[in-house]
N, C-alpha and C positions, 0 to 999 in steps of 0.2 A: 820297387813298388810297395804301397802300404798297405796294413793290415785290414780291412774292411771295420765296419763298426758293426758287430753281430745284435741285432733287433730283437727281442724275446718277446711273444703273441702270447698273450692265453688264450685258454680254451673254455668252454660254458663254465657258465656260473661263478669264476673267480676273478679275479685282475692283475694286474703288474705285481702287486706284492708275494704273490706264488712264486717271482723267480726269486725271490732275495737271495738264497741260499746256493742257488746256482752263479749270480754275479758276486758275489764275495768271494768265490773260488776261480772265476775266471782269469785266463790269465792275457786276454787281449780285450779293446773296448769293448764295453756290452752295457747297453741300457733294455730295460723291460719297456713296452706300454699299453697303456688300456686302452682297449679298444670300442669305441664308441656306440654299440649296437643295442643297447638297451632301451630304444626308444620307438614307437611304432613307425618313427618313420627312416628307420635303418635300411641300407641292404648293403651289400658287400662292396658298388661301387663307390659309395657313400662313404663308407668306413677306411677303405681303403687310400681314398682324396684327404682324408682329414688326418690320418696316419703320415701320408705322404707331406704333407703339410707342417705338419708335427717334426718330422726329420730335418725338413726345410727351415723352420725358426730356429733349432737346434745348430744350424750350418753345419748335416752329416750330408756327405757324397755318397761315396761307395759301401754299400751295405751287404751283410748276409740276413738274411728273412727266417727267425725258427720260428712257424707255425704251429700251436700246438692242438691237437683236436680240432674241434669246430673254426678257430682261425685258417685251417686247412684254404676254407674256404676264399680265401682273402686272395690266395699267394697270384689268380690269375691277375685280378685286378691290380696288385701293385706291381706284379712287372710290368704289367701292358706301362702304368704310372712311372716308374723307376726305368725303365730301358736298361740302358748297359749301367747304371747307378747299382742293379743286384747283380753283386757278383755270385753268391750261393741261398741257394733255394732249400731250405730243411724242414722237411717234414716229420714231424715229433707225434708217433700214433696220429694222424692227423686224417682227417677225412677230404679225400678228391674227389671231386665231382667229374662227372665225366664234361668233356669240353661242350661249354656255354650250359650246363645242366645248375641244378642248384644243391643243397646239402641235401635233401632230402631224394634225391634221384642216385645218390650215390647209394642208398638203403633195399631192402629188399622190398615185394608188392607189398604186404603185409603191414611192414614200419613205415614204407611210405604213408599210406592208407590214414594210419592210426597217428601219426603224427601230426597230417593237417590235420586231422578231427579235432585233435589234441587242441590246437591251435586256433582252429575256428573256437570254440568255448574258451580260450583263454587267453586274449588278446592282449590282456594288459598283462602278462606277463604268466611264462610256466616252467615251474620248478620241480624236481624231485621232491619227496619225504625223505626227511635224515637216514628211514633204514636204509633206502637207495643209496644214497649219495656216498654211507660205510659201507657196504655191500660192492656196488661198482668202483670209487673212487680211492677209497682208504685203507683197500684189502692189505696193503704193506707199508700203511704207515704204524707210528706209536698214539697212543690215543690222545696227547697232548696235539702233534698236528692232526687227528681227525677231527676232534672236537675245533679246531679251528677252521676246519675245512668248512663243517656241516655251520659254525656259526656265521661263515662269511659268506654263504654258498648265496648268490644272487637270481633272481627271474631272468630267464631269457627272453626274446619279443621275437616274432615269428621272424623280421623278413632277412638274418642270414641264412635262416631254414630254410627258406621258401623261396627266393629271389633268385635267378638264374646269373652265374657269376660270368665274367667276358672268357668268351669265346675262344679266344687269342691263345695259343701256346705257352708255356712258362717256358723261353728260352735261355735259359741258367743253367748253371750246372746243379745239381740237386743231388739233394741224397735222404732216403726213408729211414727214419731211427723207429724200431719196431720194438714195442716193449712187450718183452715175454708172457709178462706174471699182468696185462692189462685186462680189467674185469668189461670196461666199457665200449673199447673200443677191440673187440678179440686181437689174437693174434691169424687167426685164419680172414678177416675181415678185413684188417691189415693188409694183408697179404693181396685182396681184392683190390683195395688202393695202391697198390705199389703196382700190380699190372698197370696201371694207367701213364705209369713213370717209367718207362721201356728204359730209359737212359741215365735212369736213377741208382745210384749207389746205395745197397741196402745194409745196414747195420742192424746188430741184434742188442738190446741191453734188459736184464733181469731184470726188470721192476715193473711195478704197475703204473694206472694211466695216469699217477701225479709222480712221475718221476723225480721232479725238480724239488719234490717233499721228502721223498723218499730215499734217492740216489742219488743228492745235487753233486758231489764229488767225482761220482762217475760220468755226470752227464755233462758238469763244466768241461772234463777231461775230453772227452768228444767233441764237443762245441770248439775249443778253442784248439784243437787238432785241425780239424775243417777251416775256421779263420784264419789259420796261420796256412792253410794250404794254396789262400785263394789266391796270393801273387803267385804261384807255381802255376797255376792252372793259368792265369790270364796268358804268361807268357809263353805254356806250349800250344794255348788257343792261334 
């Protein structure tokens, strides 16, 4: 059986070039991509069709899916897309909605609340201030990638926030990569999203929420441990 082709997602505000560091250390196929959401008329099904699409010109079959953050939100819709084409589900700090809910229901009343607000006033796109973006995101990087972080950092558009993602179970096998030292997405908040994954393998890794900036060594090391696991798995499935 062969290796899967491991899929790399980002997460708000940055794009496929956040993995470089992690695919130069990989040691099984693995391509980044961006994903399409920056435009008001985005939602997770959307994004997820033209990803799916995206793999399909590439001529990839069997894939692993790392979601990272806000891509979280993606993972129902392309397996309902993918079927038995994903063979592992990885959730990278990643935000799960609770089934058919959307990114913002995963939050609590408060952030929910403040979020559409957010949103209704800023339709054409909403961003952090740079002190956020080093505050939450770049707590453990060096400040050669913060400052790239904060100069590339992009508007988000409401509707992966707001759009209720499919319904349908993710049935893959999965696993939660919980990053310790993450400012954005806590580690106890984390821990909220991984109840939702009853069946999910939970790993722990030191670093904050731009792992792949900060840890790419350690987290190629895990990524491509998982891809190399997934012919075992199909065949005791």
């Amino acid at each position: 059986m062969s290796t899967p082709t491991t899929v790399l997602l980002h997460g708000a505000g940055v794009g496929a070039w956040v993995w470089d560091r992690v695919i130069e250390r990989m040691a099984v196929p693995a391509i980044a991509l961006d994903i399409a959401g920056r435009h008001a008329d985005a939602t997770p099904e959307r994004c997820a069709r033209a990803l799916i699409a995206e793999l399909d010109r590439r001529g990839l079959d069997e894939v692993t899916i790392v979601a990272h953050s806000l891509a979280g939100v993606l993972m129902p819709d392309l397996a309902a897309g993918l079927g038995a084409r994903l063979r592992h589900a990885l959730y990278l700090a990643a935000v799960v909605p609770p089934p058919g809910g959307a990114f913002v229901d995963a939050l609590g009343t408060v952030e929910r609340t403040l979020l559409r607000l957010l949103f209704r006033f800023n339709r054409d796109g909403l961003a952090p201030g740079p002190a956020m973006i080093r505050k939450e995101l770049c707590n453990d990087l060096d400040e050669a990638s913060a400052a790239l972080v904060v100069s590339r950092y992009q508007a988000e558009f409401p509707g992966l926030y707001l759009t209720p993602t499919c319904a349908q179970p993710v049935r893959a096998a999965a696993t939660y990569l919980r990053l310790l030292r993450d400012r954005s997405l806590l580690p106890a908040r984390q821990g909220a999203m991984i109840a939702r994954l009853p069946q999910a393998q939970v790993h722990d890794l030191d670093a904050g929420h731009l792992a792949m900036l900060s840890a790419p060594a350690q987290l190629a090391e895990r990524l491509t441990a998982i891809a190399l696991a997934c012919p075992a798995e199909r065949a005791a499935a």
